[in-house]
Each structure stands twice: as structure tokens, then as C-alpha cells.
N, C-alpha and C positions, 0 to 999 in steps of 0.2 A: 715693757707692756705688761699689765697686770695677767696675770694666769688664773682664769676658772678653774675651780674643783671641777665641775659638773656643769656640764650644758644639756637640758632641756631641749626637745625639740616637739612641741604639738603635732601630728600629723593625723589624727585619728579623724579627723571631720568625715562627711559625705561628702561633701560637695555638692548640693541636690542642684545649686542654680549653673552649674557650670553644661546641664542635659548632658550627663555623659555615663557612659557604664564605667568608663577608668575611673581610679581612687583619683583625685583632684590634685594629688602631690607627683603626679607620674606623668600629667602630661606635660609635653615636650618643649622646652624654649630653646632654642638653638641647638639645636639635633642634641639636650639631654634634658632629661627629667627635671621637673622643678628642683623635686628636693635633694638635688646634687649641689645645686648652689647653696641652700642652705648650711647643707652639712661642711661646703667649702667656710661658710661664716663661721662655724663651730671650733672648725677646727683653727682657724685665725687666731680663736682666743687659748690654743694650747690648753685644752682641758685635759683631768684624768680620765674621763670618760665622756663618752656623749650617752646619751637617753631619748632613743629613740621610740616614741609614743605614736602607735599605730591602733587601727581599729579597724574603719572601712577598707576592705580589701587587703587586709593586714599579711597577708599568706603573697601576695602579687607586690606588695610594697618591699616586703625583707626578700623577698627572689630581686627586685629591678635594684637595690642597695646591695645585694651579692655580687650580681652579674656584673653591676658597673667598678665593682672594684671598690666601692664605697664603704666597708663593712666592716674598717679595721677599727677598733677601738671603740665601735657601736654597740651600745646595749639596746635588745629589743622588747620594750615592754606593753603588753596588749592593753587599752579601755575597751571591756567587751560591750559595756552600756555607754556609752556616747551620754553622761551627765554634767555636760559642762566642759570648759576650762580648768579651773579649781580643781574639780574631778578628775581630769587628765592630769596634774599637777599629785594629786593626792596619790594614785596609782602607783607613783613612782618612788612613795616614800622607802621603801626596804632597799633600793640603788642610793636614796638619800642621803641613810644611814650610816653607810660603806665610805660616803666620800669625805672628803675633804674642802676648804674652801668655799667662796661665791658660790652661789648657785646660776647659773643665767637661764632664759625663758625666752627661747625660740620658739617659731610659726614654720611650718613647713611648706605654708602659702604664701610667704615674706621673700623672696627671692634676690630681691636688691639690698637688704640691708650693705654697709659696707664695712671693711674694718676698722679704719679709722671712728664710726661712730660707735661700734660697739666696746671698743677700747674706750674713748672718752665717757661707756655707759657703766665699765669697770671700774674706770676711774673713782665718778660718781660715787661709786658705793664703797669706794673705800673711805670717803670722805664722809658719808651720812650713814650709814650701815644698809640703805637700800636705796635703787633707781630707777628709772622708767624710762623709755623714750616715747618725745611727745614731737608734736610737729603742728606745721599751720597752713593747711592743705586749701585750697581755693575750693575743694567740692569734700567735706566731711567725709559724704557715702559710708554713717551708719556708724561712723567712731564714736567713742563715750565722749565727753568733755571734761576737761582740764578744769577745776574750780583752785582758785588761787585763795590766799588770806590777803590785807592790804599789803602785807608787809613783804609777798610774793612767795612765802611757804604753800607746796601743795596741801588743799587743805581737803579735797575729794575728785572723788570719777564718778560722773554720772551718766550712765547707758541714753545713748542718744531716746532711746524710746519711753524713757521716764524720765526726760530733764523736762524744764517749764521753758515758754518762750524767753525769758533770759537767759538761762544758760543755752536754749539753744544756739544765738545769736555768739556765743564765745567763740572763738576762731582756733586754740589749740586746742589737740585733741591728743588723747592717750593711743598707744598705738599695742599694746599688750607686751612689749620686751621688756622685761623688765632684770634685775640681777639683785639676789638677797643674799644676806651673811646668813650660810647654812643654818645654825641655831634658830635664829629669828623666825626664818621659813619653816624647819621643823616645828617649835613651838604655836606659830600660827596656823599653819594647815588643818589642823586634825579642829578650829573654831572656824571652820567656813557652814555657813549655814545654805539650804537650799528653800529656805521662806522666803522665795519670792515668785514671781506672777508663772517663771519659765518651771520654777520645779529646778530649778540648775543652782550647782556651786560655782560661785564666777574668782574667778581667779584677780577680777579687779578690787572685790572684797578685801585682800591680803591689805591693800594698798591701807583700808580704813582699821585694821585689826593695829597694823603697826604704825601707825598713828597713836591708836588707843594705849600703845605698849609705851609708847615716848618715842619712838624713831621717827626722824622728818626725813621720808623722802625727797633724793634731788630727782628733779624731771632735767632732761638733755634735751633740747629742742634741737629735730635735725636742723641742718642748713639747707639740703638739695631736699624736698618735697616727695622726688620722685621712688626717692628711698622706703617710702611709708606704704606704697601701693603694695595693697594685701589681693589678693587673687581671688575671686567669689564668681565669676563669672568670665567668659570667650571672652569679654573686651575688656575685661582686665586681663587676661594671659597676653591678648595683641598689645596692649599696652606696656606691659612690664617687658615682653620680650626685643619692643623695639629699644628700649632702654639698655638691655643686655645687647643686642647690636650693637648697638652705639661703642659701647668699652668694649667689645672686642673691636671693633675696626678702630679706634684711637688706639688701642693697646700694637695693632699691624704696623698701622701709624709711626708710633712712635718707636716701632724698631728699624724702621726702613723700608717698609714695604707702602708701593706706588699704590693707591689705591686713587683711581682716577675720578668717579664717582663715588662718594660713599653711600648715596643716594638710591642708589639702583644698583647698590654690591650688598650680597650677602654672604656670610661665612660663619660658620658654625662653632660652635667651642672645639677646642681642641686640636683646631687647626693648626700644622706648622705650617710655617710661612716663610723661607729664606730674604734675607736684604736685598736690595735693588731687581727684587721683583717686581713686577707694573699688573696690576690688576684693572683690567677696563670696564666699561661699566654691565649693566642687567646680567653678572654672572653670578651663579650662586654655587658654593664651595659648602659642601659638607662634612660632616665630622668624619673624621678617620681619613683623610687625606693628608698628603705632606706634598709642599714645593718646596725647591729648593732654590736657589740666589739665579738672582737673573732673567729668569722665566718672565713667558708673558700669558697670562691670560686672559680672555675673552676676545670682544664684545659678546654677550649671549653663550655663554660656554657654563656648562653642566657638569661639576666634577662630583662624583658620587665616592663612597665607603671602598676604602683599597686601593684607591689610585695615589701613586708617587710620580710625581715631575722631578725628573735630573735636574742639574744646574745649567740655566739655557733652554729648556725645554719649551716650544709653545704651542699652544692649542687654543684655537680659536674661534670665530664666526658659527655658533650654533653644531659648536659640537658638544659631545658627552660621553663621559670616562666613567669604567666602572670597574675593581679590580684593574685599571691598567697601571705597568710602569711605563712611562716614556724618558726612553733614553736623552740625554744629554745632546744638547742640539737639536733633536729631532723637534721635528714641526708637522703639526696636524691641525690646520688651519679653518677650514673650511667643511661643513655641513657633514659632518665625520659621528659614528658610531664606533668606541671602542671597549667592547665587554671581554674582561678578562683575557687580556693581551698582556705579554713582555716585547716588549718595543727596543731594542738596542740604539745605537749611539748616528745621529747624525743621518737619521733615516728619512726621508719624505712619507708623509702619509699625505696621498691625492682626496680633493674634493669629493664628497659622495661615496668615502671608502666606508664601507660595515664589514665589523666585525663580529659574524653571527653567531655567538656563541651559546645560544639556546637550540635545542633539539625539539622541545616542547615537552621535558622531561626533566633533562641533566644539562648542565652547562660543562662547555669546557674550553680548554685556554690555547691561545693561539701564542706562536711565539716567531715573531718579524726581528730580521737580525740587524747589523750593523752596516749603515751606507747603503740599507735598498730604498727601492725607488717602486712603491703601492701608487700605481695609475689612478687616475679619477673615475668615478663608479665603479670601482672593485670590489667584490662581495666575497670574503673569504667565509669558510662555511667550516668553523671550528669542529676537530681539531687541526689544524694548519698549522705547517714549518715555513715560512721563509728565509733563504741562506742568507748572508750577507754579503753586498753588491746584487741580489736578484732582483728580477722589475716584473711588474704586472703591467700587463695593456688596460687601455683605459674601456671600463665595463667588463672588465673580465670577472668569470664567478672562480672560483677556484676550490673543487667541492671537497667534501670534507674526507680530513685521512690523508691529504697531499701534501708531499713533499717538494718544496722548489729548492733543486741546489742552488749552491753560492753560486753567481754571476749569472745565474740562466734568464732568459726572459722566457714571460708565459703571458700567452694571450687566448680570448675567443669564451664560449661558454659551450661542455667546461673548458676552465681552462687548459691551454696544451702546450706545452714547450713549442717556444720558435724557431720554426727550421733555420738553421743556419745558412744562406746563400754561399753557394758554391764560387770562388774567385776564381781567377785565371788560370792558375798553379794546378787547382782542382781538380779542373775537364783536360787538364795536359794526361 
């Protein structure tokens, strides 16, 4: 696969139609930031560096690219005036300078690109000295247009709102990725003009400069459509992000994982998932969760940030995990609350069991052992010990700071160890 010097990444925009106070590259498709997936494209092409091009909320962007761990081999370079594309492009000339190779020209609103097309757009440019990717979308929504020569040479881009009704009526369209042989791009940038109606340097310009130079750009026409969806507004996120659904659940799929519905299954990035686990339908799994083999969940089960399923583990019918581990075996089935629980192996957790792990202040963690038996409507009131082999009556509260040893039952509210009945032996 070809290797970029340098990968490019736009991210400076507002976003003004997206109505949000977040920078437009931060919000979330499947419990992570847009421009995670980006940066995952980035790095597909094994660059020397990436060049990260921020602006709106630029202080909030390079903290959510720290945080996520995103940050290794990023360069962060500020457009304090927002003048364009080109402009964003131009900013970055002194990282330019330094590198090596290709240049490529990511969006940090483009989230589906994939690898395979951005290799085929490497390819491209090693073949003509520059490339583009274009495509032929059933709804434009505001792309420039693709103008050919007869002979099928790109021959311009023309900005949807200065083309004529002919070119509007063309069906491919430019989608802004594009990859240049460093040189070509250094010598063209610094002739981008801003004579035109926005006052902006457009980055589709280059296209026409190296043209004038003698280079014929190759255009890549995607295959899948869906690849080309740029993010401008909510129903484009809802759209792009059902697409990112989609590859993770085929990606579940095709490791062995049961996924009964995909329809009414949702799962987050980053999700592990062990083999011949059964996944039923309207549950939703999010990020920072791991199962392991075997396991079942749902119908309607709510797994949140910190919960690990054993292997065999199941939870079920409109429950919700949050920080819990469930041990191995155990089953928590039914209309169950479990906040920041260790659950040991081979445990019963009863219908209607909570675990209340909020004070209205500090949360904290209960810990249920191996082989007990949590009665139906039991309300443990963290921090709670359950032994292993212990049982709780059904509705018992069990208030906070208690200890139930191994084997004991506890019932009543609160709850209170059960007296033992005296046998025959006893009253002798």
C-alpha cells in the first residue's frame, strides 16, 4: 500500500448549521467523536505525520484528541481566521516543508471514508502526480461538479453555486480529498487567489493551478456513495452514524458474535465482544464495555462505561449495568439495576434487584460473591458485602455498610440475618 508523507486533516470549520455550541468534529457517532474515525483513515495510510488543522474551539478539540488517546504522531496546527479551505491548506505550509512524500487532504467532517478508497486515491497519484475523490450521489447537497473533457480528462470543479444549469444537471461531484506530490502542492499554494464573490482561498483552485502546470489529475470515483457523506448538519450525523452502525455490527458478525436483530441492536465502538455470544434485540452496548464468549444479552438490556460480562454471563429483560463485573455463569435477568457491582461466579441476581450505589453525592461499589442467591426486589444500599453461598429474601433492603457472611440468609427491611430454627437435638 502506498505510504503518505503527510496527511492533512481540515477541522477548523464552525459548524454553524449543525445549532450546537460543540466544535462540529467532537460530536459523537457511536459513543466517539467524529474525528476519531478520521484520524483512524489517517493513520490507514501510514503517514510521517498527521496535520491536524483546528480552529473553532481549537483548545476543546486537541484536549477530546489527548484524552482519547488519539494524539500520537498528530501535529497541531491553529487557522485563527477561518479563510477558506486553500487557507486551511496554506497554514500548514512550514509542517509541509519538513516532510516527505504525498501529501493527502482530509475533512474531519468525512467520517466514512474507507481504506481501501483512500489507497486506490494514493495509488492514483502515483500514476498522474495528483488525485481526487469524486463520486455520484443521488442528492449532490452543495458539492462542486466534476467537468470532464470529451476524452474523460478532469478538465474543472465548479462550486455548485456558480455552475450554469448544465453543469448543474452533471451527476459526479468533487468530494475535497484529494492527494498531491509534495512539490507540485508547495509550488501551487502560495498562487491561490481569494478573487472571488466568498473573499476565500478554495482549495478546489489547486485542482485548476495544476492543470495550468501540465499535471492531469486522476479523479477515483467512489463505489459505495455512502462514503462521500460530509457532516453539515443533525441529519447528517444521524445518517453517517447509522452507516458506522452498520460495520460495527457486520464487523460482530463476522467474528461470531449472535446478533439476533441488528435492527434494534446497538453497540458502540470499541466494544469487545467474545464468540458465540447471542445478542437479542432493542439492547444497546456501549463503549468501554467488554463480553466475553458465550454470554447472552438482552431483550432490552442497557450496558453502560465499565461493565465486563465473564464468559456465560447473562443479563437480561430490561436491565442496566454500569461499572459492573458479572461473574462467569451468573444471570441477572430480569428488570435489575446494577451500579458499580463485582458480582462473582455462578450467582443469581433476582428480578427487581437494585443496586444503589449513589448516596446523592459519592457512589460506591458493592461486592456480591460466588454461588449467592439476591432474592427478587432486593435493594442493596452500597457499600454492601455479600459472602458467597449468602441469600437475600425477596424485597429485602439491605442498608448501607452491611456485611452478609458466607452461607447466611438475610431477610425483612432492614434487612436482618435469619434466625435459625431450632431442631429436635436443640430443645434436648
Amino acid at each position: 500500500m502506498p505510504r503518505a508523507g503527510t496527511v492533512v486533516i481540515l477541522a477548523a470549520g464552525q459548524g454553524t448549521r449543525m445549532k450546537s455550541r460543540a466544535p462540529k468534529v467532537l460530536h459523537a457517532m457511536c459513543g466517539r467523536p467524529m474525528i476519531g474515525y478520521v484520524l483512524d483513515q489517517a493513520r490507514a495510510l501510514e503517514p510521517e505525520r498527521i496535520v491536524l488543522v483546528v480552529g473553532q474551539g481549537a483548545d476543546e478539540v486537541e484536549a477530546a484528541v489527548r484524552d482519547a488517546g488519539d494524539a500520537e504522531g498528530v501535529v497541531f496546527v491553529r487557522q485563527e481566521e477561518q479563510l477558506g479551505t486553500g487557507h486551511a491548506v496554506q497554514v500548514c505550509l512550514p509542517e509541509l516543508r519538513e516532510s516527505a512524500g504525498p501529501v493527502v487532504v482530509l475533512y474531519g467532517d468525512m467520517p466514512l471514508l474507507t481504506e481501501e478508497s483512500l489507497t486506490a486515491l494514493c495509488e492514483a497519484q502515483a500514476r498522474a502526480g495528483a488525485s481526487l475523490l469524486t463520486a455520484t450521489p443521488e442528492r449532490p447537497r452543495g458539492f462542486g461538479r466534476i467537468v470532464r473533457a470529451e476524452e474523460g480528462a478532469v478538465r474543472a470543479i465548479v462550486e455548485e453555486k456558480d455552475a450554469s444549469p448544465e453543469e448543474l444537471a452533471l451527476r459526479e461531484v468533487n468530494l475535497g480529498v484529494y492527494c498531491f506530490d509534495k512539490d507540485a502542492l508547495l509550488s501551487a499554494l502560495p498562487r491561490l487567489s481569494n478573487d472571488n464573490a466568498q473573499s476565500e482561498y478554495y482549495i478546489t483552485d489547486l485542482i485548476a493551478i495544476l492543470i495550468e502546470d501540465g499535471v492531469q489529475p486522476e479523479a477515483v470515483v467512489l463505489e459505495d456513495e455512502r462514503e462521500a457523506i460530509g457532516i453539515n448538519t443533525l441529519g447528517h450525523l444521524a445518517e453517517a452514524r447509522a452507516a458506522i452502525q452498520e460495520r460495527i455490527l457486520e464487523r460482530h458478525l463476522a467474528a461470531g458474535v449472535h446478533i439476533e436483530d441488528p435492527a434494534t441492536t446497538y453497540i458502540d465502538h470499541g466494544v469487545a465482544i467474545g464468540a458465540g455470544t447471542k445478542i437479542l434485540p432493542c439492547t444497546v452496548i456501549r463503549a468501554g464495555v467488554e463480553i466475553g464468549s458465550g454470554c447472552e444479552v438482552g431483550p432490552f438490556t442497557h450496558l453502560r462505561v465499565g461493565t465486563v460480562l465473564d464468559d456465560g454471563a447473562e443479563v437480561g429483560n430490561f436491565t442496566e449495568a454500569k461499572k459492573a463485573r458479572v461473574g462467569s455463569g451468573t444471570k441477572a435477568k430480569h428488570l435489575t439495576y446494577l451500579g458499580d457491582v463485582t458480582i462473582g461466579r455462578k450467582t443469581n441476581i433476582g428480578a427487581g434487584t437494585i443496586v444503589a450505589n449513589y448516596d446523592g453525592k459519592l457512589k460506591h461499589k458493592t461486592v456480591i460473591g460466588d454461588n449467592a442467591f439476591v432474592g427478587s426486589g432486593t435493594v442493596l444500599i452500597a457499600p454492601v458485602r455479600v459472602g458467597d453461598g449468602a441469600l437475600t429474601g425477596g424485597g429485602a433492603v439491605v442498608t448501607r455498610n452491611s456485611e452478609i457472611p458466607a452461607g447466611e440468609a438475610w431477610v425483612g427491611v432492614p434487612a436482618k440475618p435469619l434466625a435459625r430454627r431450632k431442631n429436635a437435638e436443640d430443645e434436648k
